[in-house]
C-alpha positions in Angstrom: 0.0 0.0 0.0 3.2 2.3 1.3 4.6 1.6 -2.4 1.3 2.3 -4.4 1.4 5.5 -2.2 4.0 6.7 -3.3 4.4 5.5 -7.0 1.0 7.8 -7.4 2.8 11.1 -5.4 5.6 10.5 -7.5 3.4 10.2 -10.7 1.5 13.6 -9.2 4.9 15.3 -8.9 5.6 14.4 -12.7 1.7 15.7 -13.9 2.7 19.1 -11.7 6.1 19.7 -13.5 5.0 19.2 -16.4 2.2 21.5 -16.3 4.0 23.9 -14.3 6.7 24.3 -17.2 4.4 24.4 -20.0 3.8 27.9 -18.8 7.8 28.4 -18.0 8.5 28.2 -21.7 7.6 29.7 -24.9 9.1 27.7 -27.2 6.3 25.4 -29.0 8.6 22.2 -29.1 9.4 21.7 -25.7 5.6 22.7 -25.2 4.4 19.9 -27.0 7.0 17.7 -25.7 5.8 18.5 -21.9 1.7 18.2 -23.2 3.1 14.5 -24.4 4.3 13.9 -21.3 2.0 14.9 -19.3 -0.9 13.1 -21.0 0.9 9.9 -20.9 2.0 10.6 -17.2 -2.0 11.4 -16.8 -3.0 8.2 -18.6 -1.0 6.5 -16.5 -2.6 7.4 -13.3 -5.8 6.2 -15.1 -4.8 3.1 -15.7 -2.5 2.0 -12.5 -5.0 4.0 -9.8 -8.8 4.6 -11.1 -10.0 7.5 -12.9 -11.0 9.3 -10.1 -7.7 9.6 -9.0 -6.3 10.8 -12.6 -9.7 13.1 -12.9 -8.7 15.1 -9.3 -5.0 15.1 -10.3 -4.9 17.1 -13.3 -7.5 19.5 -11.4 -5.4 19.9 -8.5 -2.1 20.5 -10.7 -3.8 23.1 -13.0 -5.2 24.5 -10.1 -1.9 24.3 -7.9 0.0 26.3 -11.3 -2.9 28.9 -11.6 -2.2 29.9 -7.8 1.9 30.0 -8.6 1.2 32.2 -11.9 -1.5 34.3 -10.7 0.6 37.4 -10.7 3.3 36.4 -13.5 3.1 38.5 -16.8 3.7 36.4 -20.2 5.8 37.5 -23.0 6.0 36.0 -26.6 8.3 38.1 -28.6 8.6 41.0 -26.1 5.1 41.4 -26.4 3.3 41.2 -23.3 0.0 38.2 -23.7 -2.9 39.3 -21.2 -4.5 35.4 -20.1 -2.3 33.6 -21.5 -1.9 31.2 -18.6 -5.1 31.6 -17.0 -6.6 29.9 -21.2 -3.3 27.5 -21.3 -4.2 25.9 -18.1 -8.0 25.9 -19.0 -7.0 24.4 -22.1 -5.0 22.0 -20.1 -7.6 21.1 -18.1 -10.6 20.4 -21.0 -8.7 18.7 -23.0 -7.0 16.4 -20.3 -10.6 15.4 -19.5 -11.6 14.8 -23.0 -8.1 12.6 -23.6 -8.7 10.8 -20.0 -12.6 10.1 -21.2 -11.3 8.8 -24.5 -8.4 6.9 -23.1 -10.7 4.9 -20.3 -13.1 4.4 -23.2 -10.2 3.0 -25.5 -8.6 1.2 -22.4 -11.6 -1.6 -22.7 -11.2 -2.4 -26.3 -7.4 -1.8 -27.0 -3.8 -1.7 -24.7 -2.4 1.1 -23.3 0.2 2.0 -26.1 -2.8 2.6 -28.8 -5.6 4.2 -26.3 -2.7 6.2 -24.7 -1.9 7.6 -28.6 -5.3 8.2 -29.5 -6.4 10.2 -26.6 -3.0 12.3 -26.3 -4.0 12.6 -30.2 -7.3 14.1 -29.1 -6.4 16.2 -26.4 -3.5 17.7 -28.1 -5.7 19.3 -31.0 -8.5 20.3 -28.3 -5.8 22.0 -26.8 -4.6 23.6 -29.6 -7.6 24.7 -30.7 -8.3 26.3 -27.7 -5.4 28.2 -27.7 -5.7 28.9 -31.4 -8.9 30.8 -30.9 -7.0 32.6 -28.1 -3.8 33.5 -30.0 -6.5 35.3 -32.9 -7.4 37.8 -30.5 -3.5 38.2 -29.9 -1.8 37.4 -33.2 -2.2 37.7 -37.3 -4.1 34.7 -38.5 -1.2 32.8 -40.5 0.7 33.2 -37.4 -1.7 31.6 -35.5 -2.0 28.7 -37.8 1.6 28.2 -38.2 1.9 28.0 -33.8 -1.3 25.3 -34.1 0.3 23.6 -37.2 4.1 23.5 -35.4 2.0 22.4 -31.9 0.0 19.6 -33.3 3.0 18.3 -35.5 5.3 18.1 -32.7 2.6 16.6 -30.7 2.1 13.8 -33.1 5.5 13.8 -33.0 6.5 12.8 -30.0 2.6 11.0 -29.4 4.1 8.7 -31.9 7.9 7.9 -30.6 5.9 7.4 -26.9 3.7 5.1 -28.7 6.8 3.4 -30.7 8.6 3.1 -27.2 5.5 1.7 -25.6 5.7 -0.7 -28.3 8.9 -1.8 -27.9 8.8 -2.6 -23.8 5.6 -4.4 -24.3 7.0 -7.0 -27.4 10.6 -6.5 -25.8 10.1 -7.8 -22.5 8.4 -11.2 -23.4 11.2 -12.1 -25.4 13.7 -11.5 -22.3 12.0 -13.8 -20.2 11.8 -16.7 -23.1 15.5 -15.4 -23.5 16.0 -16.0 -19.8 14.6 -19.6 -19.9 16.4 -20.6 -22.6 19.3 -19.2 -21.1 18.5 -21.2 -18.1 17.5 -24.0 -19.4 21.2 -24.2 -21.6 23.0 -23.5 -18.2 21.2 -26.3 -16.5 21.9 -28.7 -19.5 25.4 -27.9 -19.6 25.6 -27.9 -15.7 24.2 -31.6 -16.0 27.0 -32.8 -18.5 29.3 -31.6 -16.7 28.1 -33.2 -13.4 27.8 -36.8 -15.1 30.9 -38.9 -15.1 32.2 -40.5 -18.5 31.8 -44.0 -19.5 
């Protein structure tokens, strides 16, 4: 129980840096890299302790940021953005809801690696939607679809080199263990030879 305790702060402590720092940076590649993580991380919570758990997660960590950035003024090219945060985290927080719905919907029918790619899928273009329609009342419109189109292509991105990964450990360790056996099993044989005496 100790152990499941704290695997889930720990997994808390990940979903809170990594929506903490979406707001630290302005660069849109290391955004979508931390929206990756922090749907898988969220995903994660889903499936290892409940919904419930995942659902009052995310709200606590966008809540928890909104309270550190009340005060903190946002600049994109010098240019001071009025809301910025207070829309990112709401952005954050609908369309984590929307990727968790997805994913536990997903969860039944498929494994983790595809329902964890189609709901950060999802929730990535909810999310930059959102913050498209923000950014128009901010920026020229073929800016703001180049920062959506840059967003959601790094998103996929990195969605798919989680989903690749996720891929990899779940056919890779299978064939350890039969590797193991068979290791075993050859030790054993030869451990047998050279136990019996000769004729």
């Amino acid at each position: 129980m100790n152990k499941t305790l704290n695997n889930y702060m720990y997994k808390v402590g990940l979903l809170f840096a990594c929506t903490f720092c979406i707001n630290l940076t302005n660069k849109i590649v290391y955004c979508a890299l931390l929206f990756t993580f922090l749907t898988l991380v969220l995903n994660g919570i889903a499936k290892y302790h409940g919904h419930k758990k995942a659902a009052i997660s995310i709200v606590l960590c966008t809540a928890l940021s909104l309270g550190l950035f009340y005060n903190k003024q946002y600049f994109i090219g010098g240019k001071p953005i009025n809301g910025l945060i207070l829309t990112s985290l709401c952005a954050i927080l609908i369309a984590s809801y929307i990727g968790l719905k997805l994913f536990l919907k997903l969860t039944a029918r498929y494994g983790f690696a595809i329902s964890n790619c189609i709901s950060l899928c999802t929730a990535s273009l909810v999310d930059h939607c959102i913050m498209g329609i923000f950014f128009t009342t901010k920026f020229p419109m073929d800016k703001v679809w180049v920062i959506v189109y840059k967003e959601t292509g790094y998103t996929y991105l990195f969605g798919s080199l989680v989903y690749l990964s996720s891929l990899a450990v779940l056919y890779a360790k299978p064939i350890y263990i039969q590797i193991k056996k068979w290791l075993y099993l050859l030790v054993s044989v030869e451990q047998a030879k050279s136990k019996t005496p000769l004729l």
